[in-house]
NULUM-865459 format. One line per field, with one value per residue (C-alpha): x, y, z; residue number from 1. Coordinates in pm, 1 decimal. Layout:
x <- [X | ...]
y <- [Y | ...]
z <- [Z | ...]
resi <- [NUM | ...]
# end
This chain:
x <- [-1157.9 | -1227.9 | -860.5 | -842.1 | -1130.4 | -913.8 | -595.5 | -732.1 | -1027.3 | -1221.6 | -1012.2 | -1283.0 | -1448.7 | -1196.6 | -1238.6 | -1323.4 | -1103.7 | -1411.8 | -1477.7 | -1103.8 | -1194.2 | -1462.9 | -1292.4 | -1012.0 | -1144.6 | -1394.6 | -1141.0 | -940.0 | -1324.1 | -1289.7 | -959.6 | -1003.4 | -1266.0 | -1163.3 | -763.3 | -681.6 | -940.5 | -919.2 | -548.7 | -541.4 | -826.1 | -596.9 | -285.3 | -130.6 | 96.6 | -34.0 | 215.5 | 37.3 | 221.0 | -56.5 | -341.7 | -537.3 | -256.0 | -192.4 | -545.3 | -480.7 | -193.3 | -317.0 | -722.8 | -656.5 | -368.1 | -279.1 | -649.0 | -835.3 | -1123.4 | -1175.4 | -1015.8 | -1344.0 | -1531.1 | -1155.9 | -1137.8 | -1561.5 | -1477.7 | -1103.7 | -1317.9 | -1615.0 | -1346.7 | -1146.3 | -1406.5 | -1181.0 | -916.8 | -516.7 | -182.8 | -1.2 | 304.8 | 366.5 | 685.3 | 766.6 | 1021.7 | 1147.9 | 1402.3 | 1477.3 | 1296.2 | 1484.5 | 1622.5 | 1321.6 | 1250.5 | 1576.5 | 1448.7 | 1092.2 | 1294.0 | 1537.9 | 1198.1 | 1005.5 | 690.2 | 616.0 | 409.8 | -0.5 | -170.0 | -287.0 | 60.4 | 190.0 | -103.9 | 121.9 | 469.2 | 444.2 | 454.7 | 632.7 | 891.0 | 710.1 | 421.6 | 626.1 | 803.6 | 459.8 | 418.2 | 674.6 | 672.5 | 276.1 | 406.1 | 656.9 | 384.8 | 145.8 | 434.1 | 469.9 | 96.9 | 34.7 | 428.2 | 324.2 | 236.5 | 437.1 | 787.0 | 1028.2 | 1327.2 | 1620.1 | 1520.0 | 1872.8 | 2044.2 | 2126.1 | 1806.8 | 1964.9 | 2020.5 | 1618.4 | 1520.2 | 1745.0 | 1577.3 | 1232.3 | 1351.9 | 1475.2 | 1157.3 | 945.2 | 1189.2 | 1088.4 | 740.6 | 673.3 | 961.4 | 1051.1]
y <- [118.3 | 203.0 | 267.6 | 460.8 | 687.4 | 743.0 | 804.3 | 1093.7 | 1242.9 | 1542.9 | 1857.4 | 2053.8 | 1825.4 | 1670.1 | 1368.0 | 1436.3 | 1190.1 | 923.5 | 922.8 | 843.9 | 571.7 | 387.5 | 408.9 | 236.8 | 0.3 | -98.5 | -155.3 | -377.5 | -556.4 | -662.5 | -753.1 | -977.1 | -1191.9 | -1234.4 | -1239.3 | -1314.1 | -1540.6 | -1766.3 | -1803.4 | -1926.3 | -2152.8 | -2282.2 | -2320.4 | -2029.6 | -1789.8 | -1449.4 | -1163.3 | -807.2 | -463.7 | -275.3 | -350.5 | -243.3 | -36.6 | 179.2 | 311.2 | 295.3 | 517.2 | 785.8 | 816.2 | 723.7 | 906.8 | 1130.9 | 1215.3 | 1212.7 | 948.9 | 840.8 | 528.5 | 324.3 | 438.0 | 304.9 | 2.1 | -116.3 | 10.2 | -211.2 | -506.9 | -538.7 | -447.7 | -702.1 | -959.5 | -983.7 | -1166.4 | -1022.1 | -1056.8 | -1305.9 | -1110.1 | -716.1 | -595.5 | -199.8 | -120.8 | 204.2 | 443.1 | 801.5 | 1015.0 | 1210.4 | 841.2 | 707.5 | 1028.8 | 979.0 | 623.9 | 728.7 | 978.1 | 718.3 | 474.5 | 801.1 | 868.4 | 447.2 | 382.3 | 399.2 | 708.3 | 625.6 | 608.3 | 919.5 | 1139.5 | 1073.1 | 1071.3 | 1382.4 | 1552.4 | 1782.7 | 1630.8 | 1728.4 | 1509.5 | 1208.5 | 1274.6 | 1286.2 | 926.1 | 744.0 | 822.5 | 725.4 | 403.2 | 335.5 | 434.1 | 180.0 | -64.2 | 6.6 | -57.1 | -402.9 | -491.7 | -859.5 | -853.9 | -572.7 | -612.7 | -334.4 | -350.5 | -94.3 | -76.9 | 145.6 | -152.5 | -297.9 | -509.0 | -843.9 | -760.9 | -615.9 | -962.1 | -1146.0 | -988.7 | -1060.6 | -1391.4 | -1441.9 | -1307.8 | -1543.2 | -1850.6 | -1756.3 | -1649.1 | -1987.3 | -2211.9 | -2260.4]
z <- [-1458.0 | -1107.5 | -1022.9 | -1333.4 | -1225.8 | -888.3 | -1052.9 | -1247.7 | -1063.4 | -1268.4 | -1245.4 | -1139.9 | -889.9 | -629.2 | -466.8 | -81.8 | 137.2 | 205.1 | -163.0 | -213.6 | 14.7 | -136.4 | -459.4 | -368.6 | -166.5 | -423.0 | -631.6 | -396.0 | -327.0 | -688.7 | -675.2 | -388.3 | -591.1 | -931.1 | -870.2 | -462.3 | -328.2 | -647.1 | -626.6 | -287.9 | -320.9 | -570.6 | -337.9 | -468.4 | -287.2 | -341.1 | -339.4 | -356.8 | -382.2 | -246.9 | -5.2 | 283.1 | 455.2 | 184.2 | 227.1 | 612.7 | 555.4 | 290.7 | 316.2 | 711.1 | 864.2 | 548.5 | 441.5 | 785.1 | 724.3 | 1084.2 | 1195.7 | 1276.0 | 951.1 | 727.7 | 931.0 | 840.0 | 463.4 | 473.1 | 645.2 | 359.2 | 123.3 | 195.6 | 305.4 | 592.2 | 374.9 | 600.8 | 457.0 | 676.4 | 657.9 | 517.7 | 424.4 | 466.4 | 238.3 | 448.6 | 273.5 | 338.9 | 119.2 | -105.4 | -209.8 | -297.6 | -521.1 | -713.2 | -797.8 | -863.1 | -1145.5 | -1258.9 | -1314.6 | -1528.2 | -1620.4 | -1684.3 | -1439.7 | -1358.7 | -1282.8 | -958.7 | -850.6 | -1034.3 | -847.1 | -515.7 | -657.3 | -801.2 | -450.2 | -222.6 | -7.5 | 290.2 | 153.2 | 160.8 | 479.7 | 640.2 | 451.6 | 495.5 | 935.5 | 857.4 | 780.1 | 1030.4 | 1296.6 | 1054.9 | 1086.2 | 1517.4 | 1520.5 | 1318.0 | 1456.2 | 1456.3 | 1093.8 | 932.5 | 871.4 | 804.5 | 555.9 | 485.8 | 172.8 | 92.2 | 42.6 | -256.5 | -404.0 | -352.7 | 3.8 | 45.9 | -117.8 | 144.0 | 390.2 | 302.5 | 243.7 | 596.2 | 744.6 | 519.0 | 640.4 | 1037.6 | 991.0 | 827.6 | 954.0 | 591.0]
resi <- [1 | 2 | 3 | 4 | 5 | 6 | 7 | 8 | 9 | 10 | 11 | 12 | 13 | 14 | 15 | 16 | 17 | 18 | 19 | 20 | 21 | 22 | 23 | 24 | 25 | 26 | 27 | 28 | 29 | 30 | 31 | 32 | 33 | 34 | 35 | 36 | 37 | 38 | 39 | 40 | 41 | 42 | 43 | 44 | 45 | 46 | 47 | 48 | 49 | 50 | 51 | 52 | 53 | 54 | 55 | 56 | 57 | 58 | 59 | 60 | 61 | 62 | 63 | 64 | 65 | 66 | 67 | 68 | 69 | 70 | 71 | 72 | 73 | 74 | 75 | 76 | 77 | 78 | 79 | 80 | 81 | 82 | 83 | 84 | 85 | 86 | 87 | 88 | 89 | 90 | 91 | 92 | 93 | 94 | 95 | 96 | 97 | 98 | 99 | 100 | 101 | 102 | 103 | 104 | 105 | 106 | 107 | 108 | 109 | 110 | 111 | 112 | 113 | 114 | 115 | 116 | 117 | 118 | 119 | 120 | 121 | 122 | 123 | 124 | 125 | 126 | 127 | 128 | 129 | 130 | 131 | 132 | 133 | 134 | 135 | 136 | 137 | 138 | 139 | 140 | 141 | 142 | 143 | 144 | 145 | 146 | 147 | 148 | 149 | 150 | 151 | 152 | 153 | 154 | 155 | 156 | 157 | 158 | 159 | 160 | 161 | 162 | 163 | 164 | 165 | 166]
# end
């Protein structure tokens, strides 16, 4: 419910960037208890599409919420729970826009608010991320994502094998 309430904020009331914020990161709070933390209790591998650096990147460096202010709302968010590894799945924009219109109008809200953008948007996104990915270097891990899919999942795959000596 929460991320629906982000993905389509009231038309005539805009959410202001810290609102954005909280929103989201309340969401990812409950997400953290009831799906992450139990699965690995339980052993489980948990593979997430979106986390902490996506609000990094758009409320943070897109939006403007001050760094210190993101990182206390990502930390109680999160209960301090970091992805071992991130992968960045870089590709140059106009690409990923012809694959966000082959894969249509099926997909959440939340998502759609962003997609629907001007290019210049998602230029100033995607080098957001890279300088994300130069920043957290240890953790992030960037992939041409322009190849062919086998070849990104090789990739990942390889960086998974050396980050835990699979």
């Amino acid at each position: 419910m929460i991320r629906g309430l982000f993905g389509a904020p009231p038309a005539n009331d805009p959410f202001c960037m810290m609102t954005e914020a909280l929103l989201i990161s309340a969401a990812r709070a409950q997400h953290v208890e009831k799906v992450i933390r139990p699965a690995l209790k339980a052993g489980t591998w948990v593979i997430s599409d979106r986390y902490a650096d996506s609000t990094r990147v758009y409320q943070g460096i897109i939006g403007g919420v001050p760094t210190p202010e993101l990182e206390t709302i990502i930390a109680i968010s999160t209960g301090k729970l970091n992805p071992d590894i991130t992968f960045l799945l870089d590709c140059d924009v106009k690409l990923a826009a012809s694959r966000r219109q082959e894969r249509g109008a099926d997909h959440e809200d939340a998502i759609k608010r962003y997609d629907d953008k001007k290019t210049e948007f998602h230029e100033r996104l995607r080098h957001a991320y890279l300088r994300l990915a130069n920043d957290f270097a240890h953790r992030i891990h960037v992939i041409d994502a322009a190849q062919k899919p086998r070849d990104v999942a090789n990739d990942a795959i390889k960086a998974l094998e050396v980050r835990f000596a699979l």
